[in-house]
N, C-alpha and C positions, 0 to 999 in steps of 0.2 A: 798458460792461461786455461781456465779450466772453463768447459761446456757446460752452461746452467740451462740448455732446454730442457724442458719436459716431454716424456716420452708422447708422441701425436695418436698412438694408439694402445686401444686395450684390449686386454686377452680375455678371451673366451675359451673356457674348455668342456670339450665334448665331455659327457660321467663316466667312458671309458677311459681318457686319459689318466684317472689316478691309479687304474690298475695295472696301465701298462709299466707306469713308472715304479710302483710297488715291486712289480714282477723284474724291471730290469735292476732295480736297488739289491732285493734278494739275490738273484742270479750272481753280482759281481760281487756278495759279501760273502757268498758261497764260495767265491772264487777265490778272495782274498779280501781279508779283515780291513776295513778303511775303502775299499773298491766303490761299495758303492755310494758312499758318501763322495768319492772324485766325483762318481756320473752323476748325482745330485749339484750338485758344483758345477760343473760345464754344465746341465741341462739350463741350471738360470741363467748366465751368463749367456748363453744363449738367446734364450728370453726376453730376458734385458737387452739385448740387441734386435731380436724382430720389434721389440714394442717403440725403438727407435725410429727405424728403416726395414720395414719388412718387406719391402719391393724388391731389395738387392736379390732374392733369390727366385731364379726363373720357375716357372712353371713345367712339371713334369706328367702330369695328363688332368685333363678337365682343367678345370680351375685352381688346379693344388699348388700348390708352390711344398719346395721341401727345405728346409734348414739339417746342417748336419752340424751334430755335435760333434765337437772337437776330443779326440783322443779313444772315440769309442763309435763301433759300428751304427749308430744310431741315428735316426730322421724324422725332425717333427714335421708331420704333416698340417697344413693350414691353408685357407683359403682368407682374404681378405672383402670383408663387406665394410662399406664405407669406411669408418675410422675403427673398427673392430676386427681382429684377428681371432678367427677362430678357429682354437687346434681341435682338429680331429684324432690325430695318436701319435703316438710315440713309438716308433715301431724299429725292432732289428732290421737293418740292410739287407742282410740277406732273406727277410721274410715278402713274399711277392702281396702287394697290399690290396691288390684284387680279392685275393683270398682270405684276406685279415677283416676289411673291414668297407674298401672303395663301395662294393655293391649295394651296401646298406644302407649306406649316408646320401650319395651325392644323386 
């Protein structure tokens, strides 16, 4: 039987977000031809699932919540106001978000 809800929330993105994703698309095509087209791929799918239930993922300082992409070091950062989700970046795991971007935003 198939799920007809409508997603309950919409996305907002910070004007940083497209750079990050730019910069991590590059990075995996660098790496290997089709690469970053997968991370494109799990980034939606992703997406598509916070714009579902974006509370499933707990809070990891302030207000943030993080989603991790599936098969790649990567975490969208987002905070939710009322029925709106809004990503602040898209960042490497191993990059400390303090120093990326936390200080500037929130």
């Amino acid at each position: 039987m198939k799920n007809n809800k409508k997603p309950l929330y919409k996305l907002i993105f910070s004007p940083d977000v497209e750079s990050d994703v730019k910069n991590a698309y590059n990075y995996y095509n660098s790496v290997l031809k089709g690469l970053g087209k997968r991370f494109k791929n799990e980034l939606k799918k992703q997406l598509i699932l916070l714009k579902i239930n974006p509370l499933t993922n707990s809070y990891r300082y302030d207000s943030v919540r993080l989603a991790t992409i599936n098969h790649f070091p990567y975490s969208i950062h987002y905070t939710i106001n009322n029925k709106q989700i809004v990503v602040h970046a898209i960042i490497c795991d191993y990059r400390n978000p303090n120093e990326y971007w936390v200080k500037d935003t929130l």
